[in-house]
C-alpha positions as CSV (number, residue, x, y, z in Angstrom):
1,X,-22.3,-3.0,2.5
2,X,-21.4,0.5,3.8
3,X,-23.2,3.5,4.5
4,X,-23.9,5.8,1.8
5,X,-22.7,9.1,2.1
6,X,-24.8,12.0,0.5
7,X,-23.7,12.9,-2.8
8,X,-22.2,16.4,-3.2
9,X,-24.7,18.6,-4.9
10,X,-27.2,17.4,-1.8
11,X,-25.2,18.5,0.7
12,X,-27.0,22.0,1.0
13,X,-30.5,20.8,0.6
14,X,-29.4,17.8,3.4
15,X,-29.5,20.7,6.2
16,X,-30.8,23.5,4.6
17,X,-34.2,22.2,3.2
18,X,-35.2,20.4,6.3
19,X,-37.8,21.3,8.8
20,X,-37.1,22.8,12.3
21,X,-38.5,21.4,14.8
22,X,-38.2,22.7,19.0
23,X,-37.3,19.7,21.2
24,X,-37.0,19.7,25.2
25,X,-32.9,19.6,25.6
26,X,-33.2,17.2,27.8
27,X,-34.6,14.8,25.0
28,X,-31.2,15.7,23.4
29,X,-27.7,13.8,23.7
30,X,-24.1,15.2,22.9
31,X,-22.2,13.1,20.8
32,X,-19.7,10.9,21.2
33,X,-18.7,10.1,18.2
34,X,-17.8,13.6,18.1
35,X,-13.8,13.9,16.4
36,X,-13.5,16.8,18.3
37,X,-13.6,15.1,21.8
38,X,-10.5,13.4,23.1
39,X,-10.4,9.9,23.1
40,X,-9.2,9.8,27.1
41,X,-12.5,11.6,27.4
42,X,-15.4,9.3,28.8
43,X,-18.6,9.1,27.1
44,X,-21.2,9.6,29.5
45,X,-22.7,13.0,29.4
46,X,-21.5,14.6,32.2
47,X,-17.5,13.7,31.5
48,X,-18.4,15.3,28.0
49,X,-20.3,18.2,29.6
50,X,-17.1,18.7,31.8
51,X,-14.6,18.5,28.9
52,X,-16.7,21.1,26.8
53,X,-17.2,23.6,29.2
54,X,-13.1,23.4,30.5
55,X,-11.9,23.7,27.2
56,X,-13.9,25.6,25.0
57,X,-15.0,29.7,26.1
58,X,-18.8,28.5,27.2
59,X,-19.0,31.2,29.8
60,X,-19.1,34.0,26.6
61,X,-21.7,31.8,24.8
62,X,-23.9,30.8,28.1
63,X,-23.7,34.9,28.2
64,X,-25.1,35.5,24.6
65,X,-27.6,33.3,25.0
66,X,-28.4,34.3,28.6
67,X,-28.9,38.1,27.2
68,X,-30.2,37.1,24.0
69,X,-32.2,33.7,24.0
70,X,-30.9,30.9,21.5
71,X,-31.0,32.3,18.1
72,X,-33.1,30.4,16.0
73,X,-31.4,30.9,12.5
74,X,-28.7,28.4,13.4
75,X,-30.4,25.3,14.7
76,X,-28.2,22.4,15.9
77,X,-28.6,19.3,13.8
78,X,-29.0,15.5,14.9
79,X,-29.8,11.9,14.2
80,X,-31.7,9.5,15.4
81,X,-29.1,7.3,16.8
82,X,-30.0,3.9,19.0
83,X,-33.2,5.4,20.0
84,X,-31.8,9.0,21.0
85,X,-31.4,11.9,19.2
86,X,-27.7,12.8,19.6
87,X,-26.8,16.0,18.6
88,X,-23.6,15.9,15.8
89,X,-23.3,19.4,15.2
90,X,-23.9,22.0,18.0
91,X,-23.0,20.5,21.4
92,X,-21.3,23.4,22.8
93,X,-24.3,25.3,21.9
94,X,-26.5,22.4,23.8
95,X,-23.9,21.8,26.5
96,X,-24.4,26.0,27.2
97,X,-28.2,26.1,27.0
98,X,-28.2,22.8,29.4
99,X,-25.9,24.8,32.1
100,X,-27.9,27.8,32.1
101,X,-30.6,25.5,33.8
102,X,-28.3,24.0,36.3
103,X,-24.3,24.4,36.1
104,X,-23.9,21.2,38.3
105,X,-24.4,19.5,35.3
106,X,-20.8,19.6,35.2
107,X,-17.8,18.5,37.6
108,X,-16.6,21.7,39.4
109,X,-18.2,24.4,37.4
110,X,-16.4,27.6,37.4
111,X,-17.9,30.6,39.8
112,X,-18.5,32.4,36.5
113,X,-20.7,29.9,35.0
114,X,-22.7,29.9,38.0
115,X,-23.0,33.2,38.4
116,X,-24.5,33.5,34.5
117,X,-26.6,30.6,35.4
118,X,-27.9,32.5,38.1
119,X,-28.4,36.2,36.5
120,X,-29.9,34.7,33.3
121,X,-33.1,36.3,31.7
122,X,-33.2,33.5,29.0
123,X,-33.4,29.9,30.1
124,X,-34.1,27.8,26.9
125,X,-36.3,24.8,27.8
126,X,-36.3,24.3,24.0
127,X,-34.0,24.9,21.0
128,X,-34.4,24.2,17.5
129,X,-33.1,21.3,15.7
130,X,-32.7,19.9,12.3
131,X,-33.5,16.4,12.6
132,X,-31.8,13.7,10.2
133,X,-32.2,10.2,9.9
134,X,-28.1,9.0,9.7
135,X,-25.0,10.0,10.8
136,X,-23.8,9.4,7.2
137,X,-26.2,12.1,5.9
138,X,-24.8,14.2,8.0
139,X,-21.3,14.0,7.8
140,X,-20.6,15.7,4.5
141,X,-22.3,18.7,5.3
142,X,-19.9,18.7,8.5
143,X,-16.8,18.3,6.4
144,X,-18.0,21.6,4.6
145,X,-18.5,23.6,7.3
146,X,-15.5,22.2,9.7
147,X,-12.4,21.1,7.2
148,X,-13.2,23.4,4.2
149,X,-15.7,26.2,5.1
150,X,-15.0,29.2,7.9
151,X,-15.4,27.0,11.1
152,X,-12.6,25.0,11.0
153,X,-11.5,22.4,13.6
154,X,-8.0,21.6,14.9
155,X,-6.2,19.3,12.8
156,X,-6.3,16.4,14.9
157,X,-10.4,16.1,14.7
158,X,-10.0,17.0,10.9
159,X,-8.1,13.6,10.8
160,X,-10.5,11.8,12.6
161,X,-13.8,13.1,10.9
162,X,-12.2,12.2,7.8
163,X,-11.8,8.8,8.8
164,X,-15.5,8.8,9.8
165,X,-15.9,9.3,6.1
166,X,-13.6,7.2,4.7
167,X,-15.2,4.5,6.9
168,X,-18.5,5.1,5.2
169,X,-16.9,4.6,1.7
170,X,-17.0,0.8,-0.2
171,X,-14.2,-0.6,1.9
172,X,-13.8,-3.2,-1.3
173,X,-12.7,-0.7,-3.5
174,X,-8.8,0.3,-3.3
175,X,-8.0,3.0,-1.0
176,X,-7.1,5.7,-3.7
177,X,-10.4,5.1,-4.9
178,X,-12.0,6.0,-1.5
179,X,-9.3,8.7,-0.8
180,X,-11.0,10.6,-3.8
181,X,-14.5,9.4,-2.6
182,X,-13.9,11.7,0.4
183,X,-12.7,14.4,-0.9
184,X,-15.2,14.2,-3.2
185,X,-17.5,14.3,-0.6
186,X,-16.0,17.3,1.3
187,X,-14.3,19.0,-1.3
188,X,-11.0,18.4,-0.4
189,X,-8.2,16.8,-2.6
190,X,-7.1,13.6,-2.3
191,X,-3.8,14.0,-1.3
192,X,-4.9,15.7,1.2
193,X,-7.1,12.8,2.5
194,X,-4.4,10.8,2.0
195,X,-1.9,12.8,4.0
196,X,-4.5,13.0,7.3
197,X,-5.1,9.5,7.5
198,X,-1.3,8.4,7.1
199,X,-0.6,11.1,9.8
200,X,-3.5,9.6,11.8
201,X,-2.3,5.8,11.5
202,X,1.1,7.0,12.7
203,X,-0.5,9.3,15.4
204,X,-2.4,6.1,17.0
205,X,1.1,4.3,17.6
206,X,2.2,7.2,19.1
207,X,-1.0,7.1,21.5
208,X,-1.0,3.5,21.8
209,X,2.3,4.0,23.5
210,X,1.6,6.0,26.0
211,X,3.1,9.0,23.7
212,X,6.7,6.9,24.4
213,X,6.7,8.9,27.8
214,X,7.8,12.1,26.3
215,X,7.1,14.3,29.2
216,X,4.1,16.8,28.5
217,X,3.1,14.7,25.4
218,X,-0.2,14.1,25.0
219,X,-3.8,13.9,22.7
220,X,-4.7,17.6,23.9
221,X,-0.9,18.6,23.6
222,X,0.5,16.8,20.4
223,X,1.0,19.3,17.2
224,X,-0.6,16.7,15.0
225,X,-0.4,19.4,11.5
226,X,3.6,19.1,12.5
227,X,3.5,15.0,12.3
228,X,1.3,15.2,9.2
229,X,3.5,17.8,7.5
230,X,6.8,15.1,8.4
231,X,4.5,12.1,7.1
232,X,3.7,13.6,3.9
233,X,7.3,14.0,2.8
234,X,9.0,11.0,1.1
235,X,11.8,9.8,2.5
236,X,10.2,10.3,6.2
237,X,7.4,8.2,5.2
238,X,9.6,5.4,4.0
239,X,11.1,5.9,7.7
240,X,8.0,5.7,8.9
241,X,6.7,2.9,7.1
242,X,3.9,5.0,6.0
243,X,5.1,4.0,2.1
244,X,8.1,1.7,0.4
245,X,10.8,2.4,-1.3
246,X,11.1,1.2,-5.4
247,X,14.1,-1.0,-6.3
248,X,14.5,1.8,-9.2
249,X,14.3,4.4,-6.6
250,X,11.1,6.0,-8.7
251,X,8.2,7.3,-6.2
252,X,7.6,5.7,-3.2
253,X,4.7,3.5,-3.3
254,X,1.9,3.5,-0.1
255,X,1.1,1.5,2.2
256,X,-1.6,3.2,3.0
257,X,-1.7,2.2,7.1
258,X,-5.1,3.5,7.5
259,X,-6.0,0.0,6.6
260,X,-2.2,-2.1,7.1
261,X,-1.1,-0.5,10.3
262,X,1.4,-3.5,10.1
263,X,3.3,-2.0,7.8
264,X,4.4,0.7,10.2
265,X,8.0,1.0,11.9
266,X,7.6,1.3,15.9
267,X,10.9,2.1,16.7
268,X,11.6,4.7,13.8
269,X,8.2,6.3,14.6
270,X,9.3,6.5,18.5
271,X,12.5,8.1,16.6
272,X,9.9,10.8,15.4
273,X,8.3,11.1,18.5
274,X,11.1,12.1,20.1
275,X,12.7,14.3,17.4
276,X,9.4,16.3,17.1
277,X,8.2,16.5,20.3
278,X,10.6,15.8,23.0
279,X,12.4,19.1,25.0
280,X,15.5,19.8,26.2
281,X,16.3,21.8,29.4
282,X,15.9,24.9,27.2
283,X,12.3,24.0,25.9
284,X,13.9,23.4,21.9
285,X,13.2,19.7,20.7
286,X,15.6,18.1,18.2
287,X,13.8,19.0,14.9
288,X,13.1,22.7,16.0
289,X,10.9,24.5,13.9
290,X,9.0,23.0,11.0
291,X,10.8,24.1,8.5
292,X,14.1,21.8,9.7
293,X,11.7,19.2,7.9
294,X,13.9,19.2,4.7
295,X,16.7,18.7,6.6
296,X,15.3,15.7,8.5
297,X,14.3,14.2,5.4
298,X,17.5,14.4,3.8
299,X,19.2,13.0,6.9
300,X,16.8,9.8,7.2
301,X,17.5,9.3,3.5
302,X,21.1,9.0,4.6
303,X,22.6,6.3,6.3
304,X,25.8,7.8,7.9
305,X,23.9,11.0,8.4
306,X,21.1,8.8,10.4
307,X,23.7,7.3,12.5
308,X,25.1,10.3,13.4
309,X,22.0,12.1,14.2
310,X,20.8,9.0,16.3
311,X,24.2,9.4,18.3
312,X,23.3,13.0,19.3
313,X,24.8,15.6,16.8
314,X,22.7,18.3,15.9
315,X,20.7,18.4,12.9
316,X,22.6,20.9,11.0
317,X,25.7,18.7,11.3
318,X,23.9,15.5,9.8
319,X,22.4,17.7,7.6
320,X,25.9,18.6,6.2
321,X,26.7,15.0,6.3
322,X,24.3,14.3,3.0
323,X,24.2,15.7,-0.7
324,X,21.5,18.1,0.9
325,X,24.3,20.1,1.6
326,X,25.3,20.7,-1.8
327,X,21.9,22.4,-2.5
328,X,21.8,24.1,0.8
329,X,25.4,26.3,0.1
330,X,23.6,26.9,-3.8
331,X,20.7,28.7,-1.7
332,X,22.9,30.5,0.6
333,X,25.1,31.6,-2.1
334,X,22.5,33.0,-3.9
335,X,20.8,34.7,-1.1
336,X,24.3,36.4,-0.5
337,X,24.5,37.4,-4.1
338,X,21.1,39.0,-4.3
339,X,22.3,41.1,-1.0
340,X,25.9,42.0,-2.8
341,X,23.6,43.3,-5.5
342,X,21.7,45.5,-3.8
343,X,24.9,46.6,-1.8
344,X,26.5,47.4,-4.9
345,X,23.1,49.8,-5.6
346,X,24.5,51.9,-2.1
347,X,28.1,52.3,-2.8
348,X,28.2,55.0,-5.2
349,X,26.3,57.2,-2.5
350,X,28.3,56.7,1.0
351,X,31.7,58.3,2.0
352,X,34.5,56.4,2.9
353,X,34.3,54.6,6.4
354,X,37.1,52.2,7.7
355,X,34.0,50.0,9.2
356,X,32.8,50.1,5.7
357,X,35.9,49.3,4.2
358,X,36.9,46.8,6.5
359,X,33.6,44.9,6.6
360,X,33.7,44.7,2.3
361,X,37.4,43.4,3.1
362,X,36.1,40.7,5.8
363,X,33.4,40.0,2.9
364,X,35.9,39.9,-0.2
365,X,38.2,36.9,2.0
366,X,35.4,34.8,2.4
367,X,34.1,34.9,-0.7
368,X,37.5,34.1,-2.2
369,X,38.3,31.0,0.7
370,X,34.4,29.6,-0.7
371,X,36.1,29.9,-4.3
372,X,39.2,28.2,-3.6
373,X,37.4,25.1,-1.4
374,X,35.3,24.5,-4.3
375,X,38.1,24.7,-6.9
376,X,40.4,22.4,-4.7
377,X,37.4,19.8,-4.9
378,X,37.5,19.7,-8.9
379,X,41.3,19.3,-8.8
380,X,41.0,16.3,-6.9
381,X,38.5,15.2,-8.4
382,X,40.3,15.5,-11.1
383,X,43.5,14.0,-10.2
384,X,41.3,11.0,-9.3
């Protein structure tokens, strides 16, 4: 059976309620179950040590507590894990209290860490910490505080910790069941569990593949909210494999590759991969900014427009090449009518100008070639 996780109106009491108690931090152990540490990271202490202290600002927080001592109203918390305690929430806090007593606890430390170190009038031999019995009791007060609440981790480890969760739900029970088990669990919704762990399943081929050798591509570099925005629309999760088209072309139904990474399409995700993420010599990638998403989806939705695309023209040409286009000249029209309007507010007020004139002119042909293309399309459509 799986772990139980703690239901929601415990999740206060679960940390708040329990005793503190003061433990040597050397008795303590980071975690490495942690979803915020890297995969290519190894899991021995000092490899973790090293990670946390290059990539997080410990120098400022070895400082505070160097000035200040450890402040006791925010103990870390951990769980009794294979005879350790490992610490689950507060290991840059442990990682900074442990290099105050030595900084070659850690590969290379920077002169500045030293130097703290060195100056420090607080040394914490001891810290406080909330002591738990399971990870599983644990985790829900984490989603509150890291997905939901003011502390909030990158998207990429949000994935990841809600996997942790959705691990711990009843893995017999169908997966939109346990999608809203989790977000019961954090608070969330459960599309948006849904959504992480699709983007996650298609983020581990991507990994698995060496990130396809897209140059500069990697775990710490990868913009995962940008894949999980493109996996969450329709059309490129059919691409994707991350869901199935209907013969009556009604909603696409999942295949939720959390659990049937099968179902995923290698090559079309590599496709992704390299329309995302992938530069030029000019540092733009094929997709551009995030909001070219609608025009990607109405491209892979499109067969001649996918073809073309794959052969190298831009996006805004296959983009024209679908029925998207159709909606996108609506829009346009109607943001040029909205600034007409407002023009037509100014006109009583200004003195003639040939610029003036001669820009309404420029203005009044184009309008009227838009008018006649669209009229010469109903008369042959007529004639047809």
């Amino acid at each position: 059976m799986p772990a139980k996780t703690a239901p929601k109106q415990a999740i206060g009491t679960v940390i708040n309620d329990s005793p503190i108690s003061f433990i040597e931090i050397g008795e303590l152990s980071l975690d490495s179950a942690n979803p915020r540490m890297p995969e290519s990271v190894l899991r021995d202490e000092k490899s973790m040590m090293t990670f946390i202290a290059e990539s997080t600002a410990i120098e400022d927080l070895m400082q505070a507590i160097a000035q200040n001592g450890f402040f006791e109203g925010e103990p870390v918390v951990a769980i009794r894990e294979n005879d350790k305690l490992v610490v689950v929430e507060g290991n840059r806090r442990l990682t900074a209290v442990r290099l105050l007593s030595n900084p070659y606890l850690v590969d290379k430390p920077a002169g500045r860490i030293v130097s703290i170190s060195e100056s420090a009038l607080h040394k914490p031999p001891k810290i406080p910490v909330i002591v738990r019995k399971s990870r599983e009791e644990v985790l829900p007060y984490l989603g509150f505080r890291h997905i939901t609440g003011v502390k909030q981790w990158e998207p990429l480890a949000k994935a990841r910790y809600i996997e942790q969760i959705y691990e711990g739900t009843d893995s017999k029970s169908p997966p939109e069941i346990r999608y809203a088990e989790v977000a019961r669990i954090i608070g969330s919704r459960k599309d948006h569990i849904h959504r992480n762990l699709d983007a996650l399943a298609v983020y581990r081929v991507i990994r698995d593949n060496d990130f396809f050798q897209i140059p500069d591509l990697s775990e710490k570099s990868i913009r995962f909210a940008v894949l999980s925005t493109a996996v969450a629309d329709e059309k490129i999760g059919i691409y994707l494999g991350v869901s199935r088209s209907t013969e009556d072309d009604e909603d696409a139904l999942p295949n939720h590759p959390i659990n049937n990474s099968s179902a995923l399409k290698e090559k079309n995700i590599r496709d992704m991969a390299d329309w995302l993420y992938k530069k030029d010599e000019k540092g733009q990638t094929r997709v551009g900014e995030s909001r070219n998403l609608r025009q990607l989806s109405a491209v892979v939705g499109t067969k001649h427009a996918l073809e073309a695309f794959r052969s190298g023209s831009t996006l805004s040409y296959a983009y024209r090449l679908t029925k998207g286009a159709s909606e996108e000249l609506k829009e346009l029209l109607y943001e040029a009518e909205n600034v007409l309007t407002r023009a037509v507010g100014f006109v009583a007020n200004v003195d003639y100008e040939q610029e003036l004139y001669m820009l309404a002119k420029q203005l009044r042909e184009k309008i009227n070639l838009i008018g006649k293309t669209i009229q010469d399309k109903k008369i042959s459509s007529d004639e047809f």
